[in-house]
C-alpha positions as CSV (number, residue, x, y, z in Angstrom):
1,X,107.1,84.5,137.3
2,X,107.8,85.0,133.4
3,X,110.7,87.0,133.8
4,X,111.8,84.4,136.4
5,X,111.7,81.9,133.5
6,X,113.3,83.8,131.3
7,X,116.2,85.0,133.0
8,X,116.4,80.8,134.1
9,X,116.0,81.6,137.8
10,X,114.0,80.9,140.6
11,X,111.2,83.6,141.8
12,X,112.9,83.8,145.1
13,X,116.5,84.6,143.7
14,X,114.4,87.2,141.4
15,X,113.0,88.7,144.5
16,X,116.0,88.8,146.2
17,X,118.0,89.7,143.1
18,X,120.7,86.5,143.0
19,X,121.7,85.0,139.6
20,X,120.3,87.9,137.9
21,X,123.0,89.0,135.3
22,X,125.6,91.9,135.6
23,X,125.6,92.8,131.7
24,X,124.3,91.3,128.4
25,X,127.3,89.3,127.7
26,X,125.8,87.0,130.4
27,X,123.2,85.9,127.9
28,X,123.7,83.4,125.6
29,X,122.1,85.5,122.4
30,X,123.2,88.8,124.2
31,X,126.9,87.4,124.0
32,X,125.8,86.6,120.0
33,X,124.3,90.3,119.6
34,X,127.5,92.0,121.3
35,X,129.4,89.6,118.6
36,X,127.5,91.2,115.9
37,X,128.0,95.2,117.3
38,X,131.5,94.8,118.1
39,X,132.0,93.5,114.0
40,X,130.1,95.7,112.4
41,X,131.7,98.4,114.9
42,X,134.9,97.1,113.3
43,X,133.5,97.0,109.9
44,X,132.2,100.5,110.3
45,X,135.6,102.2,111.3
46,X,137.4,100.5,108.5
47,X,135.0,102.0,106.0
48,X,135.2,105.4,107.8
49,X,139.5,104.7,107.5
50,X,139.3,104.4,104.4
51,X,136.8,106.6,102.6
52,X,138.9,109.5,104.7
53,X,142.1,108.0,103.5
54,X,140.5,107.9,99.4
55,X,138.7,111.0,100.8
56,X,141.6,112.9,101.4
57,X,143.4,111.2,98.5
58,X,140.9,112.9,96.2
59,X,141.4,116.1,98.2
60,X,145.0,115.8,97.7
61,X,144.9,114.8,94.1
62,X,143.7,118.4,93.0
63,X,147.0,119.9,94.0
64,X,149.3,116.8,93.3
65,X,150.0,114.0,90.7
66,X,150.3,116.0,87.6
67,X,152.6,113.7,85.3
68,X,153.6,114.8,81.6
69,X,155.4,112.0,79.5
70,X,158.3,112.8,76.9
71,X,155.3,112.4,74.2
72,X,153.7,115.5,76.2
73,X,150.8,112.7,77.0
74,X,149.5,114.5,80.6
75,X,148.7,112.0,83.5
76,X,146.3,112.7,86.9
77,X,147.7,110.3,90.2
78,X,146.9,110.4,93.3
79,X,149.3,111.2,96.2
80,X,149.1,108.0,98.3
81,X,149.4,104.8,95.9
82,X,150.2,106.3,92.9
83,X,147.0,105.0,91.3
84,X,146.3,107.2,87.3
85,X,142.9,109.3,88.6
86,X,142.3,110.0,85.0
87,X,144.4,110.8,81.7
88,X,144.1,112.6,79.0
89,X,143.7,111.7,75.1
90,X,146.8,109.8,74.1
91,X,146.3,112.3,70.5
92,X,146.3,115.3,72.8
93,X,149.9,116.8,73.0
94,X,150.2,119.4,76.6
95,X,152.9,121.8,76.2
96,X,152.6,123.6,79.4
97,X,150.0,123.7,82.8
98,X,149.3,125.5,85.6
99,X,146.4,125.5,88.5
100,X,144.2,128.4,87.4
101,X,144.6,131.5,90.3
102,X,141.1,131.0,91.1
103,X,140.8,127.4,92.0
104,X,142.9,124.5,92.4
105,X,140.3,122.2,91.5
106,X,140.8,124.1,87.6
107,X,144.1,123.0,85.5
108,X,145.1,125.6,82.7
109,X,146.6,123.4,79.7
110,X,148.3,124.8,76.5
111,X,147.5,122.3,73.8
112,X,149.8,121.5,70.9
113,X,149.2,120.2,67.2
114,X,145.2,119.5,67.9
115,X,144.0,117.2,64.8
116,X,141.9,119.4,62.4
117,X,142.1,122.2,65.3
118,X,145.4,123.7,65.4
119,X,146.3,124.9,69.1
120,X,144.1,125.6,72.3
121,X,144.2,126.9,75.8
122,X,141.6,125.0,78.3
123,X,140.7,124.1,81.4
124,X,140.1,120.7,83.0
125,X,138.6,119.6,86.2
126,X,141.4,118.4,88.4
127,X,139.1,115.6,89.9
128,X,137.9,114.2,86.6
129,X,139.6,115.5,83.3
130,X,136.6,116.9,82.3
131,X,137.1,119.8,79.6
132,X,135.3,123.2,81.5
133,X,136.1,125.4,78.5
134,X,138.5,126.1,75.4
135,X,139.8,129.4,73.9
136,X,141.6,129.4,70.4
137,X,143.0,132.7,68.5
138,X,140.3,134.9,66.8
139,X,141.5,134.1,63.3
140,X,139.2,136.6,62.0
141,X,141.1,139.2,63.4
142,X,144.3,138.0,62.6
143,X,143.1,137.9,58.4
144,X,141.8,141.4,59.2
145,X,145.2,142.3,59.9
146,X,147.4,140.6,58.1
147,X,145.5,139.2,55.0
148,X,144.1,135.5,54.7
149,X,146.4,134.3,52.5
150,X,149.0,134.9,55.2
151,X,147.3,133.4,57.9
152,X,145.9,130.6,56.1
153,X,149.3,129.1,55.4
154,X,149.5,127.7,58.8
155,X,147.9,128.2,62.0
156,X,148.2,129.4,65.3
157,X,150.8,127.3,67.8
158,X,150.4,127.8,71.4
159,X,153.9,129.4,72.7
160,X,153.2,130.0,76.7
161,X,150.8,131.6,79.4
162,X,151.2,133.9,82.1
163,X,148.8,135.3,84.5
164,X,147.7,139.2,85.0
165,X,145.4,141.6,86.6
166,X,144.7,144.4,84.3
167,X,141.1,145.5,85.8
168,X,142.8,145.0,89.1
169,X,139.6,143.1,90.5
170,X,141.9,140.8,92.8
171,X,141.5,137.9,90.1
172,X,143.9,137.1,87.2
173,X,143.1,137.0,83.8
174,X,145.2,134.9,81.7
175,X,146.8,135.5,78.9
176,X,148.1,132.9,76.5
177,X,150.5,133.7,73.5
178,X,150.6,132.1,70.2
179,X,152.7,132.4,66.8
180,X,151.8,131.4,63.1
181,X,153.4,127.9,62.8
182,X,154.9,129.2,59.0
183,X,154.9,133.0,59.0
184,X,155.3,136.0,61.3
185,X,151.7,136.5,62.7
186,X,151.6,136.7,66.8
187,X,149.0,137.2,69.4
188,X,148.1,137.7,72.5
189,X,145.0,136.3,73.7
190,X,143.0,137.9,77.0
191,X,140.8,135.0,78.8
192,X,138.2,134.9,81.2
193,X,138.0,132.5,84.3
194,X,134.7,131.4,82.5
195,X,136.4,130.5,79.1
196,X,136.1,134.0,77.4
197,X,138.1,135.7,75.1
198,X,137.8,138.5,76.2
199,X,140.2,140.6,73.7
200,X,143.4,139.6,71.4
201,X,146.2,141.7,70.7
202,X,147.8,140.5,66.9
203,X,151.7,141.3,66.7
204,X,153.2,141.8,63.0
205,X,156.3,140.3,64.2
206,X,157.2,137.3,66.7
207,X,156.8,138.0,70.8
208,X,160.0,137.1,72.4
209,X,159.4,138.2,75.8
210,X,156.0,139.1,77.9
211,X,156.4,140.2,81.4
212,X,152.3,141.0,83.6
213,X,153.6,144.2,86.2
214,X,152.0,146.8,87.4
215,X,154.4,149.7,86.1
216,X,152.8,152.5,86.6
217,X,152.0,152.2,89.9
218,X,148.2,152.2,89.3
219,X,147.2,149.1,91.3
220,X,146.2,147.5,88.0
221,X,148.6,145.1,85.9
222,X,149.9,146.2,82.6
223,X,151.4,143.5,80.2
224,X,154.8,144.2,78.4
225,X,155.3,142.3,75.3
226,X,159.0,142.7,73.4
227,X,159.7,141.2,70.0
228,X,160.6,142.0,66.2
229,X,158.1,144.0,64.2
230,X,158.3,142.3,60.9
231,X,157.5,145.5,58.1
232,X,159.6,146.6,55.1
233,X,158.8,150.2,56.4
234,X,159.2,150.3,60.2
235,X,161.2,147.0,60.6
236,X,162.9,146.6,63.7
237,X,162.4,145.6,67.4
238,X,158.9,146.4,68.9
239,X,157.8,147.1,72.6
240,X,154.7,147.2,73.1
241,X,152.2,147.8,76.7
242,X,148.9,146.7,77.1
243,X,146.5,147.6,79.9
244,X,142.9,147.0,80.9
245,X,141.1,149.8,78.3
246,X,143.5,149.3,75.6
247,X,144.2,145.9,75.0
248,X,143.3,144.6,71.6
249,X,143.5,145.5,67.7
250,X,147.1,144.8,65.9
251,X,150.2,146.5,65.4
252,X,149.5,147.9,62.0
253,X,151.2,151.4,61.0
254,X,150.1,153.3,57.9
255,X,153.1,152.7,55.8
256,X,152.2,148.7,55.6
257,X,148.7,148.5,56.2
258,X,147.4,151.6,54.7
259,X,143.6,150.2,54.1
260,X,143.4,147.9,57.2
261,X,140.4,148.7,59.2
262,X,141.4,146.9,62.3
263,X,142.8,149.4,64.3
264,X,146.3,149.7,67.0
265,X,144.5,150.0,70.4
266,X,147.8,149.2,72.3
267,X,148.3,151.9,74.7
268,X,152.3,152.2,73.7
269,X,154.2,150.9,71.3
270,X,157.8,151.6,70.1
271,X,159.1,150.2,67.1
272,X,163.2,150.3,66.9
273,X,164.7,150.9,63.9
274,X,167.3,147.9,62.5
275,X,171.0,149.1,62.6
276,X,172.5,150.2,59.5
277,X,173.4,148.0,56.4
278,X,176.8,147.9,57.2
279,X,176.1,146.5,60.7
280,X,173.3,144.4,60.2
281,X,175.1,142.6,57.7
282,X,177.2,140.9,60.3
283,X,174.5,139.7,62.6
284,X,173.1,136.6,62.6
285,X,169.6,138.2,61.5
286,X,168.4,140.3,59.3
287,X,166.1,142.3,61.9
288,X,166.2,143.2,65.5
289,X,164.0,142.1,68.2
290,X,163.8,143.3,71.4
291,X,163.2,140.6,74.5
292,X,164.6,139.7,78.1
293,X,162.4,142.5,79.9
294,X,163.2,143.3,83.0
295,X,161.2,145.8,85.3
296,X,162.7,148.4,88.3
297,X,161.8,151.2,90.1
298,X,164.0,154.2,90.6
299,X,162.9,156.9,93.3
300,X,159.4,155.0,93.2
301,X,158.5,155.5,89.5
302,X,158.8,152.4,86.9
303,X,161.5,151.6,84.4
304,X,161.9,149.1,81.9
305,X,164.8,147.0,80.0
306,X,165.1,145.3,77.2
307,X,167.6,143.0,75.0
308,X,167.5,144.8,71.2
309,X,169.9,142.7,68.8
310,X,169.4,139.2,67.6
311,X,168.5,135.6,68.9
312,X,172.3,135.6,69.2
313,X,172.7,136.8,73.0
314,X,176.2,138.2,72.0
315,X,175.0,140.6,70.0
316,X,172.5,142.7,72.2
317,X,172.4,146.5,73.3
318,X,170.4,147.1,76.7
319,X,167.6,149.6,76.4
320,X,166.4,151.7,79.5
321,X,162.8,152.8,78.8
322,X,160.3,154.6,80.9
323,X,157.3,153.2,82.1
324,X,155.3,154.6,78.9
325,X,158.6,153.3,76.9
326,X,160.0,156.2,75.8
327,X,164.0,155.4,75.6
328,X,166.2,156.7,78.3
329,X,169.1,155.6,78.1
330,X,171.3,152.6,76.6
331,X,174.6,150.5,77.0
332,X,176.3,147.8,74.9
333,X,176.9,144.4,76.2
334,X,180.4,143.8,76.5
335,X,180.0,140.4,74.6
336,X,178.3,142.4,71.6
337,X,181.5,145.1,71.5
338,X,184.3,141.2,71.9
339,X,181.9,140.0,68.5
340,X,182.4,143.3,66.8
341,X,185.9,143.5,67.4
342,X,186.4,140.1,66.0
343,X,184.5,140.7,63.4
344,X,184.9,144.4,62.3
345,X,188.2,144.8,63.6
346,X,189.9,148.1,65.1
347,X,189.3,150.6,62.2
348,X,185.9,149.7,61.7
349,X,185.2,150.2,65.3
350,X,186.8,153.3,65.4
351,X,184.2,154.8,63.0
352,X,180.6,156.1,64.5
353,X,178.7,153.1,65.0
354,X,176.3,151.1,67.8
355,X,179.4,151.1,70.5
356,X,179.3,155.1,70.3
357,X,177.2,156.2,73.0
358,X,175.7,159.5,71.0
359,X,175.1,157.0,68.1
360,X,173.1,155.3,69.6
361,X,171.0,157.8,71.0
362,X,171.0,159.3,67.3
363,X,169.9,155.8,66.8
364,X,166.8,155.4,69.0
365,X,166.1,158.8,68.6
366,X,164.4,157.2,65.0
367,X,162.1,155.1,66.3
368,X,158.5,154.6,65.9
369,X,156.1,156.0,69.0
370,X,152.8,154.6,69.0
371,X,150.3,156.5,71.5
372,X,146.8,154.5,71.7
373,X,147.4,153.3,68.3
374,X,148.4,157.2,66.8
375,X,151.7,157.7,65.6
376,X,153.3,160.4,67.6
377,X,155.4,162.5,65.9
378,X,158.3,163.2,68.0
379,X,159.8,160.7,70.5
380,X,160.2,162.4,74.0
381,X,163.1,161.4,75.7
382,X,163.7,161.5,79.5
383,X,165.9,163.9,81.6
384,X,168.9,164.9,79.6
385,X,167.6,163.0,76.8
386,X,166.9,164.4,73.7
387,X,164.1,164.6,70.6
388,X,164.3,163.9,67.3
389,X,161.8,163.8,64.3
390,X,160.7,160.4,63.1
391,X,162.0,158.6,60.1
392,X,159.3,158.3,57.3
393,X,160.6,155.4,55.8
C-alpha cells in the first residue's frame, strides 16, 4: 500500500504491474537526478579532455618549445598554444643548449657573461626552469698552471659542449670548453650527470677543434682536441687526446713551466713546430694552430686529420696522424700553394719550403711528442715514415 502511494498508483495496478514505470526518467525527481548525472557526466569528460590535453602539453613541452631571443634571453612554450611555460632571467645570456643524453626532462645550458660569475655550464628542469646543478672552470688549476696574474686578467668564457663516453658505461659525460676572455688560457671541463667536475684539462693555447670518437677501437670514447700551443719554446700547433684514465692536468712542457707542479696527464700530445721566419712572416698569424679534425678508419684501425696553418683557411697544410697522433703523412691545400704563389712568387717557391713534400716531413719530423705527460724523445713515424730527434728549443 506505501509503495502504491508512492509510485501514485492504485494497489490493484501494483499487483497486476500497470502504470508502474519502465525507467527513472518516468519520475519527476528521477528525471531531475538523470539531469544532474548526465551534466556532471559532461562536466567530468571535459575535465578529463582537458587535463590530458595540458597533460600531454606538459609531456610535450620537455622535448619542444625551446626559444632563444637575439639577446640570447632563453624561453620554455608549450607545443599546443604557444603559451611561455617558464623563462629564464632576463640578465642571463644562453649561448648554446642541448637535452642532456640521459633525460629529456634535463636541458644542458652554456651561460655567457654571468654578473660577478663569469661563465657556467648547468642544467635546468625542462618542466619548471629550475637550476639542478652548475659547473664553472677550476680556476685553481688554471693559476697552478699558468700563474694568477694571467688568469686573473679576465675569466673563463664558455666556447661550446659536446658529449662523450670515455668509461664507456653506456652514459655520456659532457664536456664543456672554455677560453680566457683576455689571454691564451683554455680548458676542457669533464662533467657528471649529477653536476660534477669530474676533471679539467687546461690548454696553454686556444682549442679550435674537439671531436668525442672512439679511435682506438676500445669501446670507450677518447676526445681529440686541436689548437695552437702558445709557448716561446715549443710554439706551434698542438693535438692533443684525452681518454678515461688520463684526462686532466695542463699542457705544460719543461722549457716554459719548469717549476709548475701541476702535471700533463693527457695521454698524447703533439706540439707542431711554427714554419720558418721566412714563411711565417707572410701568414696572417704569427703561430700555427691545428683544427678541423676529421676521423677515418683504414683497414679497420683509426686515423686522424687535421688543418695546421692559420685562422686563414687558405693557408692550411692537411696532417694525417695515427690514432696515438704520431704524423703520417701530409698534403698542401691547393688554396695554400695559389696564396704562396701570389705572394712568394715563382723563385721563392722554387726553393725548399712547406710545398716540398720531404720538407715537410723534415718539418714534422720536429715536433713535440708528449706520452702520458713525458716528453718522448724521438717521434715515431708510421710505415715508410721516418724518425727524427726533437728540437730543444
Amino acid at each position: 500500500m506505501i509503495l502504491a502511494e508512492a509510485l501514485g498508483i492504485t494497489l490493484a495496478d501494483l499487483k497486476s504491474g500497470n502504470g508502474i514505470p519502465s525507467q527513472v526518467s518516468d519520475f519527476p525527481i528521477g528525471g531531475k537526478i538523470q539531469n544532474i548525472l548526465r551534466a556532471r557526466s559532461f562536466w567530468a569528460i571535459l575535465i578529463v579532455f582537458l587535463v590530458s590535453l595540458f597533460g600531454a602539453g606538459w609531456f610535450l613541452a620537455g622535448t619542444h618549445g625551446i626559444v632563444i631571443h637575439e639577446d640570447m634571453r632563453l624561453e620554455y612554450r608549450d607545443p599546443w598554444f604557444n603559451l611561455r611555460i617558464w623563462q629564464m632571467d632576463p640578465q642571463i645570456k644562453v649561448r648554446s643548449w642541448r637535452r642532456a643524453p640521459w633525460s629529456d626532462r634535463v636541458l644542458l645550458l652554456g651561460l655567457r657573461d654571468q654578473p660577478n660569475l663569469g661563465d657556467q655550464y648547468i642544467a635546468v628542469s625542462t618542466l619548471t626552469g629550475k637550476m639542478l646543478w652548475g659547473v664553472s672552470p677550476d680556476y685553481e688549476q688554471l693559476n697552478m698552471a699558468f700563474g694568477a696574474a694571467i688568469v686573473g686578467e679576465g675569466y673563463m668564457r664558455f666556447i661550446q659542449d659536446l658529449e662523450g663516453d670515455l668509461d664507456g658505461d653506456g652514459t655520456p659525460e659532457i664536456f664543456a670548453q672554455f677560453t680566457h676572455s683576455l689571454n691564451f688560457p683554455s680548458c676542457v671541463c669533464r662533467i657528471s650527470r649529477n653536476g660534477e667536475l669530474i676533471s679539467q684539462y687546461s690548454s696553454n693555447g686556444h682549442i679550435d677543434s674537439v671531436i668525442s670518437i672512439d679511435v682506438d677501437n676500445d669501446l670507450k670514447d677518447e676526445l681529440i682536441c686541436a689548437g695552437t700551443n702558445n709557448s716561446p719554446h715549443i710554439g706551434g700547433a698542438t693535438v692533443f687526446l684525452l681518454d678515461d684514465q688520463y684526462n686532466s692536468g695542463a699542457s705544460v712542457d719543461p722549457w716554459t713551466h719548469p717549476y709548475v707542479s701541476l702535471a700533463d696527464s693527457s695521454r698524447f700530445r703533439l706540439v707542431i713546430p711554427n714554419f720558418p721566419r721566412e714563411v711565417m712572416r707572410f701568414m696572417s698569424e704569427g703561430r700555427l694552430r691545428a683544427t678541423s679534425i676529421q676521423p677515418s678508419t683504414i683497414r679497420g684501425t683509426g686515423r686522424i686529420t687535421v688543418e695546421v696553418g692559420t685562422a686563414d683557411e687558405l693557408s692550411r697544410v692537411v696532417v694525417f696522424l695515427d690514432s696515438e697522433l704520431h704524423p703520417l703523412d701530409s698534403i698542401v691545400k691547393d688554396s695554400f700553394l695559389e696564396s704562396l704563389d701570389r705572394l712568394l712568387g715563382a723563385d721563392v717557391l722554387s726553393a725548399p719550403g712547406p710545398w716540398e713534400a720531404g720538407w715537410r716531413e723534415e718539418w714534422l719530423n720536429r715536433s713535440i711528442y708528449f706520452r702520458e705527460g713525458a716528453v718522448v724523445e724521438h717521434v715515431p713515424w708510421g710505415a715508410g715514415g721516418m724518425e727524427g730527434e726533437k728540437s730543444s728549443r
